[in-house]
C-alpha positions as CSV (number, residue, x, y, z in Angstrom):
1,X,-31.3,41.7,25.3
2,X,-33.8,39.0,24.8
3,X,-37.5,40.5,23.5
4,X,-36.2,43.9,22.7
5,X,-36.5,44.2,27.0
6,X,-33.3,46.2,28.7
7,X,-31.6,46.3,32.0
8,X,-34.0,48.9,33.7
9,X,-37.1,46.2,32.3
10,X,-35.2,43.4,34.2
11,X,-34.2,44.8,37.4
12,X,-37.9,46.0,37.4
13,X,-39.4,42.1,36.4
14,X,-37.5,40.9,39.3
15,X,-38.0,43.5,42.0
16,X,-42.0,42.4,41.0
17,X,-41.1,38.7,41.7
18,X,-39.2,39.4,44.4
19,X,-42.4,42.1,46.1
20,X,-44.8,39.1,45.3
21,X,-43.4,36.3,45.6
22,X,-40.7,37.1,48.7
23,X,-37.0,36.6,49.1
24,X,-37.3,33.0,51.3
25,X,-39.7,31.5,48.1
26,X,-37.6,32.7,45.1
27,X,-35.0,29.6,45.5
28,X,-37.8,27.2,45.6
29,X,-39.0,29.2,42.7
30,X,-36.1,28.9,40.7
31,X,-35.1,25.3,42.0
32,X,-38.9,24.0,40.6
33,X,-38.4,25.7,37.5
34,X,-35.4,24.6,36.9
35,X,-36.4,20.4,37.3
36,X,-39.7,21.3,34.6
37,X,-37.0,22.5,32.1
38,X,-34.9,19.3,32.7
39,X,-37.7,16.9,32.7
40,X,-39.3,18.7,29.8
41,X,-36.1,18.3,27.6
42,X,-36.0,14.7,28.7
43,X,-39.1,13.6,27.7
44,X,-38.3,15.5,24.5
45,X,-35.4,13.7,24.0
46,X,-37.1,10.7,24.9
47,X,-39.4,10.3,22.3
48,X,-36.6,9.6,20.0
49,X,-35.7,6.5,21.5
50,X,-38.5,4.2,20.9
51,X,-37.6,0.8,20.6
52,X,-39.1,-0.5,17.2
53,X,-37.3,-4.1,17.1
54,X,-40.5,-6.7,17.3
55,X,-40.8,-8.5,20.8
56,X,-41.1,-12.6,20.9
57,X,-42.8,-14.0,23.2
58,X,-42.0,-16.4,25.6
59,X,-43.7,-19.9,26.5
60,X,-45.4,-18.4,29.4
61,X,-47.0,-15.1,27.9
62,X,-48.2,-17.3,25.0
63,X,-50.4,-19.4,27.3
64,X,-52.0,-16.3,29.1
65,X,-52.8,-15.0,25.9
66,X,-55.0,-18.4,24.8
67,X,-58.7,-18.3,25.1
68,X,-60.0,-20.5,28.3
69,X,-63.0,-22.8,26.9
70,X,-63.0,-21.7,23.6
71,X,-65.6,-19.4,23.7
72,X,-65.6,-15.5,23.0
73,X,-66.7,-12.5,24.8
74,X,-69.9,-11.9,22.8
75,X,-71.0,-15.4,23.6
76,X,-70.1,-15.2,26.9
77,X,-72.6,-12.3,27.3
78,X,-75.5,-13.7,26.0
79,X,-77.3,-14.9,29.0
80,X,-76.5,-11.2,30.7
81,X,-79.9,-10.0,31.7
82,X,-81.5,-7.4,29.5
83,X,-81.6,-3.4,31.0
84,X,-85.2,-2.9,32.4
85,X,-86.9,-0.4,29.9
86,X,-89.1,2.5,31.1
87,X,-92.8,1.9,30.6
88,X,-95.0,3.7,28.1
C-alpha cells in the first residue's frame, strides 16, 4: 500500500472525507481534482515545447516598431514638471 498506510487506514481516510465533506460534494471533489492533475501535467509537458526558431518580421510590425520624430523617451520628459518638495 502506498506510505506504509493499509486497508483499515483507507476505509478510515475516506469515511473522514466522506463525514466532512458529504456524499452529494465528493464527485465534485473528485471531478475538480481530477482537471488540476490534468492541467498540471499539461503545463508540465508544456514547457518542453517552446518554440526557439527566430521570428521575421513583417513590413507592418517593422514600421510600428520605428521611433515617431526621432526623439527618445528621456528627451521627451524633459519639460515634465518637477515633484513639489516639502519645505524645510
Amino acid at each position: 500500500m502506498p506510505f506504509g498506510m493499509g486497508v483499515g487506514e483507507l476505509v478510515l481516510i475516506l469515511v473522514i472525507v466522506t463525514v466532512v465533506f458529504g456524499a452529494t460534494k465528493l464527485p465534485q471533489l473528485g471531478d475538480g481534482l481530477g482537471r488540476a492533475i490534468k492541467n498540471f501535467k499539461r503545463s508540465i509537458g508544456s514547457l518542453n515545447e517552446i518554440e526557439v526558431t527566430p521570428r521575421v518580421p513583417s513590413g507592418s510590425e517593422k514600421k510600428s516598431d520605428q521611433v515617431v520624430g526621432g526623439g527618445s523617451a528621456q528627451t521627451s520628459n524633459a519639460g515634465a514638471a518637477a515633484p513639489d518638495l516639502p519645505a524645510k
